[in-house]
C-alpha positions in Angstrom: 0.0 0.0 0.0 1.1 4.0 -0.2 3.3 5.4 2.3 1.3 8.1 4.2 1.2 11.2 2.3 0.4 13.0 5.5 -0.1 13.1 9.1 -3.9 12.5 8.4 -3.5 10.2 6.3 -1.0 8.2 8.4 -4.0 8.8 11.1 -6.6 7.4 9.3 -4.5 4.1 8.0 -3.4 3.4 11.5 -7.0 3.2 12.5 -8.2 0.7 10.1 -5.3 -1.0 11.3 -6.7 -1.5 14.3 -10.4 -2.0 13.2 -8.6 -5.1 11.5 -9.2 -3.6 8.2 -5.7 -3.4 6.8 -2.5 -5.7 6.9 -0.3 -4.8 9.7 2.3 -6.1 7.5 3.6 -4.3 4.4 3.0 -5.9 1.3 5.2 -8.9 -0.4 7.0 -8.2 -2.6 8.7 -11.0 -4.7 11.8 -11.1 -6.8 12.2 -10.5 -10.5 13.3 -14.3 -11.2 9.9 -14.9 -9.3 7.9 -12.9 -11.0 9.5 -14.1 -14.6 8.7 -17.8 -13.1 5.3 -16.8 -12.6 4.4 -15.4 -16.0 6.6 -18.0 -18.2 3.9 -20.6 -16.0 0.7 -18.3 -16.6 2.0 -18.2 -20.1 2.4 -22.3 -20.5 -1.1 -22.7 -18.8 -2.5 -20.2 -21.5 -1.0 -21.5 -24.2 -2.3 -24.9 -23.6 -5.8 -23.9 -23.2 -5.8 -22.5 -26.1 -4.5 -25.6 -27.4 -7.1 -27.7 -25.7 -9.7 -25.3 -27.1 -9.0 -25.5 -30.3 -8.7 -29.9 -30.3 -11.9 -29.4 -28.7 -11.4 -30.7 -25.4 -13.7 -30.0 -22.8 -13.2 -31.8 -19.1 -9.2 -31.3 -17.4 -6.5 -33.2 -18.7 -3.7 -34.2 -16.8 -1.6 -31.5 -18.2 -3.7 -28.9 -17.4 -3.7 -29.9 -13.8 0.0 -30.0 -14.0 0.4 -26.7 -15.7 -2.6 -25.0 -13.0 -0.8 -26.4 -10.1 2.2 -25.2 -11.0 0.9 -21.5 -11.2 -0.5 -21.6 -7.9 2.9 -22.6 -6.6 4.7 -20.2 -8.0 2.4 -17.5 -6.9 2.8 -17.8 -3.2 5.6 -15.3 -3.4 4.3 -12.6 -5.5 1.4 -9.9 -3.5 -1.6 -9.9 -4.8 -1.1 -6.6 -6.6 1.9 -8.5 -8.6 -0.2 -11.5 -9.3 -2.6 -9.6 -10.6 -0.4 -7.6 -12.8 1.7 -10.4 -14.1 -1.6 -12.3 -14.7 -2.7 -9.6 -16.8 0.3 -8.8 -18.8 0.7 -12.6 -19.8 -2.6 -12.1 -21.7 -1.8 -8.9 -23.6 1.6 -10.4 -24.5 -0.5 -13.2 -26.0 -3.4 -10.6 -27.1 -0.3 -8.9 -29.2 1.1 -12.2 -30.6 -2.5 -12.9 -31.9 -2.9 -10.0 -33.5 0.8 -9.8 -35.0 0.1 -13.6 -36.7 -3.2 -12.1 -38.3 -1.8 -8.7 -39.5 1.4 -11.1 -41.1 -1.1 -13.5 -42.4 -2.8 -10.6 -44.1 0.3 -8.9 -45.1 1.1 -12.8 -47.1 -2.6 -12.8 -48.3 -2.1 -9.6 -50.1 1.2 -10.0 -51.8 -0.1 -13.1 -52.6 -3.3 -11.6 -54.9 -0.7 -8.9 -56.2 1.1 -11.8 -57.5 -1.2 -14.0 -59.3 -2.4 -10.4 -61.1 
Protein backbone atom coordinates (compact mmCIF):
# COMPACT_ATOMS: atom_id res chain seq x y z
CA UNK A 1 0.00 0.00 0.00
CA UNK A 2 1.09 4.03 -0.25
CA UNK A 3 3.30 5.45 2.31
CA UNK A 4 1.27 8.15 4.22
CA UNK A 5 1.18 11.21 2.33
CA UNK A 6 0.40 12.99 5.48
CA UNK A 7 -0.07 13.05 9.12
CA UNK A 8 -3.91 12.53 8.39
CA UNK A 9 -3.49 10.24 6.32
CA UNK A 10 -1.03 8.18 8.37
CA UNK A 11 -3.99 8.81 11.12
CA UNK A 12 -6.60 7.39 9.29
CA UNK A 13 -4.47 4.06 7.96
CA UNK A 14 -3.41 3.44 11.53
CA UNK A 15 -7.05 3.17 12.45
CA UNK A 16 -8.25 0.74 10.06
CA UNK A 17 -5.31 -1.04 11.26
CA UNK A 18 -6.67 -1.50 14.30
CA UNK A 19 -10.36 -2.00 13.24
CA UNK A 20 -8.57 -5.08 11.47
CA UNK A 21 -9.22 -3.60 8.18
CA UNK A 22 -5.67 -3.41 6.81
CA UNK A 23 -2.53 -5.66 6.94
CA UNK A 24 -0.26 -4.85 9.75
CA UNK A 25 2.35 -6.07 7.49
CA UNK A 26 3.60 -4.33 4.42
CA UNK A 27 3.00 -5.93 1.31
CA UNK A 28 5.22 -8.92 -0.44
CA UNK A 29 7.01 -8.17 -2.59
CA UNK A 30 8.69 -11.00 -4.68
CA UNK A 31 11.85 -11.05 -6.79
CA UNK A 32 12.21 -10.55 -10.48
CA UNK A 33 13.30 -14.31 -11.19
CA UNK A 34 9.90 -14.87 -9.30
CA UNK A 35 7.85 -12.91 -11.01
CA UNK A 36 9.48 -14.05 -14.58
CA UNK A 37 8.70 -17.77 -13.13
CA UNK A 38 5.31 -16.81 -12.56
CA UNK A 39 4.38 -15.41 -15.95
CA UNK A 40 6.59 -17.98 -18.17
CA UNK A 41 3.87 -20.58 -15.99
CA UNK A 42 0.73 -18.29 -16.62
CA UNK A 43 2.03 -18.21 -20.09
CA UNK A 44 2.40 -22.28 -20.52
CA UNK A 45 -1.10 -22.70 -18.83
CA UNK A 46 -2.50 -20.23 -21.53
CA UNK A 47 -0.98 -21.49 -24.16
CA UNK A 48 -2.26 -24.85 -23.57
CA UNK A 49 -5.81 -23.87 -23.16
CA UNK A 50 -5.80 -22.50 -26.12
CA UNK A 51 -4.47 -25.60 -27.44
CA UNK A 52 -7.14 -27.73 -25.72
CA UNK A 53 -9.66 -25.31 -27.10
CA UNK A 54 -9.02 -25.51 -30.31
CA UNK A 55 -8.66 -29.95 -30.29
CA UNK A 56 -11.85 -29.40 -28.69
CA UNK A 57 -11.45 -30.67 -25.36
CA UNK A 58 -13.70 -29.98 -22.77
CA UNK A 59 -13.15 -31.81 -19.12
CA UNK A 60 -9.21 -31.30 -17.42
CA UNK A 61 -6.50 -33.18 -18.66
CA UNK A 62 -3.66 -34.25 -16.76
CA UNK A 63 -1.56 -31.47 -18.23
CA UNK A 64 -3.69 -28.90 -17.36
CA UNK A 65 -3.73 -29.93 -13.79
CA UNK A 66 -0.05 -30.04 -14.00
CA UNK A 67 0.41 -26.69 -15.69
CA UNK A 68 -2.56 -25.04 -12.99
CA UNK A 69 -0.84 -26.39 -10.12
CA UNK A 70 2.15 -25.15 -10.97
CA UNK A 71 0.90 -21.49 -11.21
CA UNK A 72 -0.55 -21.61 -7.86
CA UNK A 73 2.91 -22.58 -6.55
CA UNK A 74 4.74 -20.22 -7.95
CA UNK A 75 2.37 -17.48 -6.92
CA UNK A 76 2.81 -17.82 -3.24
CA UNK A 77 5.64 -15.34 -3.39
CA UNK A 78 4.28 -12.62 -5.46
CA UNK A 79 1.44 -9.87 -3.49
CA UNK A 80 -1.65 -9.88 -4.78
CA UNK A 81 -1.10 -6.57 -6.65
CA UNK A 82 1.91 -8.47 -8.62
CA UNK A 83 -0.20 -11.46 -9.26
CA UNK A 84 -2.65 -9.63 -10.60
CA UNK A 85 -0.35 -7.63 -12.77
CA UNK A 86 1.71 -10.41 -14.10
CA UNK A 87 -1.58 -12.31 -14.71
CA UNK A 88 -2.69 -9.62 -16.78
CA UNK A 89 0.26 -8.77 -18.76
CA UNK A 90 0.66 -12.56 -19.83
CA UNK A 91 -2.64 -12.12 -21.70
CA UNK A 92 -1.82 -8.92 -23.56
CA UNK A 93 1.56 -10.39 -24.49
CA UNK A 94 -0.47 -13.21 -25.98
CA UNK A 95 -3.38 -10.65 -27.06
CA UNK A 96 -0.33 -8.87 -29.16
CA UNK A 97 1.13 -12.22 -30.59
CA UNK A 98 -2.46 -12.93 -31.92
CA UNK A 99 -2.85 -10.02 -33.45
CA UNK A 100 0.75 -9.76 -34.96
CA UNK A 101 0.13 -13.63 -36.70
CA UNK A 102 -3.23 -12.09 -38.25
CA UNK A 103 -1.82 -8.72 -39.49
CA UNK A 104 1.44 -11.10 -41.06
CA UNK A 105 -1.13 -13.48 -42.43
CA UNK A 106 -2.78 -10.56 -44.12
CA UNK A 107 0.33 -8.90 -45.07
CA UNK A 108 1.12 -12.76 -47.12
CA UNK A 109 -2.61 -12.82 -48.30
CA UNK A 110 -2.09 -9.56 -50.13
CA UNK A 111 1.23 -10.01 -51.81
CA UNK A 112 -0.05 -13.08 -52.64
CA UNK A 113 -3.26 -11.57 -54.86
CA UNK A 114 -0.66 -8.85 -56.20
CA UNK A 115 1.14 -11.78 -57.53
CA UNK A 116 -1.18 -13.97 -59.26
CA UNK A 117 -2.41 -10.42 -61.06
Amino acid sequence: MNKPQSAEHARVRQAWRDAGLLDPAPPRRATPEQCRAYREAVHALHTQGLYEQRVGIREETPVFDRLNGRVCELEEPLSRWQRIWHFQRVDAEQDLIRLQRQSDRQDRDRRRAGRSR
